[in-house]
PAVEX-219321 format. One record per atom (N, C-alpha, C): x, y, z. Coordinates in pm, whole numbers, plus 50000, padded with zeros to 5 digits. Example, Ala and Ser with C-alpha at 12.3 -4.5 7.8 and 13.67 -1.06 7.14 Angstrom:
2
513194943150780 512304955050780 513204967050780 512854977550708 513674989450714 512905000350787 
This chain:
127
433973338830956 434173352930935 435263355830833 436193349030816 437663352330748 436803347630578 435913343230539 435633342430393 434563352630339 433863358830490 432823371230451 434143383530459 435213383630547 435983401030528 436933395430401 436983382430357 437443383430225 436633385430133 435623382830127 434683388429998 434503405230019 434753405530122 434153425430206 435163430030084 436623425630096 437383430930070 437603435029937 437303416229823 436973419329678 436043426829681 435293427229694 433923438329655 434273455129700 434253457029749 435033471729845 434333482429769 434873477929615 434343490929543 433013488429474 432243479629515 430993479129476 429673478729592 430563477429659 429683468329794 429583470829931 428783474929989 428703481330193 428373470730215 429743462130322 429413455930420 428803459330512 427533454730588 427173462530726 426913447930812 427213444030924 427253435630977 426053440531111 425183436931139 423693442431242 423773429131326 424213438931490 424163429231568 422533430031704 422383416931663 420903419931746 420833412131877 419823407731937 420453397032036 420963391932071 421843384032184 422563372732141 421723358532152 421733354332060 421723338332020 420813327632131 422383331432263 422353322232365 422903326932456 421933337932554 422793347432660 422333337832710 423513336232846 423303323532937 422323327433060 421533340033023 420373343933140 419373342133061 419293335432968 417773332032843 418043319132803 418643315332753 418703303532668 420263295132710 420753293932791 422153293732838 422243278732739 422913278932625 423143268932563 424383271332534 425443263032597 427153260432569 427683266632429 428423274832427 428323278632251 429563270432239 429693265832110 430833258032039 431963271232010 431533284331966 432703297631915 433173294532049 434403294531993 435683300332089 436713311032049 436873319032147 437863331032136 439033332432148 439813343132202 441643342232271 440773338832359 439783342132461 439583342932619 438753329132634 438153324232556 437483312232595 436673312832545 435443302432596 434193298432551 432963311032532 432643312432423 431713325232449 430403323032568 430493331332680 429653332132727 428973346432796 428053349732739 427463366932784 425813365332822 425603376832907 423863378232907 423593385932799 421953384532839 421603391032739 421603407732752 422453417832667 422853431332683 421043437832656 421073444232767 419473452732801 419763467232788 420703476432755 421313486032704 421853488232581 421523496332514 422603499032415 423973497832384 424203505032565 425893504432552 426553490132644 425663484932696 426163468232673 426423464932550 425193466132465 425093460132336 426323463332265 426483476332262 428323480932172 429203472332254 429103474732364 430233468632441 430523452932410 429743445532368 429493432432329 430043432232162 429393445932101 429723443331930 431473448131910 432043457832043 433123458832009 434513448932041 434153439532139 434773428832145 434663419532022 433613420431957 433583412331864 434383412431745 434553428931745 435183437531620 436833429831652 437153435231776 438583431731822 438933420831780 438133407831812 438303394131776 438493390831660 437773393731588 437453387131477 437073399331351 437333410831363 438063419731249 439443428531275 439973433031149 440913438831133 440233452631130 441423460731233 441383476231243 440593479631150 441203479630962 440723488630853 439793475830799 438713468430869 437953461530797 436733468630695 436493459430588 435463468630499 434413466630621 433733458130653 432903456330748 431833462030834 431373474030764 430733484330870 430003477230992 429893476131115 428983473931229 428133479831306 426963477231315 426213482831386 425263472831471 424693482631550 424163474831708 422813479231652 421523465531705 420643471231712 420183475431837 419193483931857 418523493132027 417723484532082 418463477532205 417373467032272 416643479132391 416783494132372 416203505232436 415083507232370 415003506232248 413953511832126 413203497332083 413273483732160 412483475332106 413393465831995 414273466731963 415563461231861 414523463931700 414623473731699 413473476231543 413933466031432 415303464631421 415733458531326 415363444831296 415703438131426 415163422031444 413403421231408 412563431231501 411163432631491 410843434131348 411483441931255 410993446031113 411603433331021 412563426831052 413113419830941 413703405430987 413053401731105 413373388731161 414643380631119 415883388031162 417243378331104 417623368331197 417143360731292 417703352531422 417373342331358 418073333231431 419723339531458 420403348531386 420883340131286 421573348331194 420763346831040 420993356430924 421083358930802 421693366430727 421883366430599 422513373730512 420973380330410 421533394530443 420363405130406 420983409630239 420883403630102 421643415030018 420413425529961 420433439029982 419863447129939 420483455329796 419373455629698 419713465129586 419693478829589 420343487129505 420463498729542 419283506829556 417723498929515 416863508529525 416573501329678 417143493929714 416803496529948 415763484429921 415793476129797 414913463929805 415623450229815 415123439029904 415873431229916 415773422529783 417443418529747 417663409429643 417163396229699 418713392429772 418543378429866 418223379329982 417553369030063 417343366730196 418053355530223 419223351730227 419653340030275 419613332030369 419173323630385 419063312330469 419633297230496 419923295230571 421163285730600 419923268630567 421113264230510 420703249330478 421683242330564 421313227530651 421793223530679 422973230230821 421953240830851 423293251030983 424273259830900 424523260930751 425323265030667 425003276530584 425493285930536 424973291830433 426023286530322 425713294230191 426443290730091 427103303130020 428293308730066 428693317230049 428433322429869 428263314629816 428733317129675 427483321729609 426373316229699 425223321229686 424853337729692 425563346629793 425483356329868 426203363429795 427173359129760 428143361629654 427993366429529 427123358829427 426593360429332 425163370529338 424913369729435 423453379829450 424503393429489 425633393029521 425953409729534 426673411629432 427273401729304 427863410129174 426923408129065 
């Protein structure tokens, strides 16, 4: 996280971070697989949020952790009430890096090699 809110940060004036949180990964009532992230509080372990306001409640711990108050970072939850449209329309799971151009078309779809992405990759598709 600390090399994506540093790029958030160079970019600022060119660039909306939005960070879209959808499922989790590995709620330990679905897929209970040990996560390696660790927090101040410990080992991440959560179900899977079946509410919305679980779901915030889950994205705002996250904020706490692992952003700063005035992060560029915008966050948002997707509606596991409404079907999670976001995940359904644009399949990011686990994770991806979405860069969209200003006409709302995707540049990059990034995808991790090796468990990794390549920041510089993501990077270069947003200047």
């Amino acid at each position: 996280m600390p090399e994506i809110v540093k790029m958030a940060e160079e970019l600022e004036d060119q660039v909306q971070f939005s960070l879209i949180y959808i499922a989790e990964a590995h709620a330990n009532d679905e897929w209970p697989v040990r996560s390696s992230r660790y927090h101040s509080s410990g080992v991440v372990d959560l179900k899977q949020p079946t509410t919305l306001l679980e779901r915030v409640a889950v994205a705002r711990a996250f904020v706490n952790e692992y952003l700063e108050e005035d992060s560029r970072i915008q966050v948002l939850v997707d509606d596991p009430e409404k079907g999670d449209p976001y995940l359904q329309a644009f399949s990011p799971w686990p994770l991806r890096f979405h860069v969209l151009g200003e006409d709302g078309t995707f540049t990059l779809i990034a995808n991790p090699k090796s468990g990794m992405f390549d920041l510089s990759e993501i990077r270069n598709a947003l200047v």
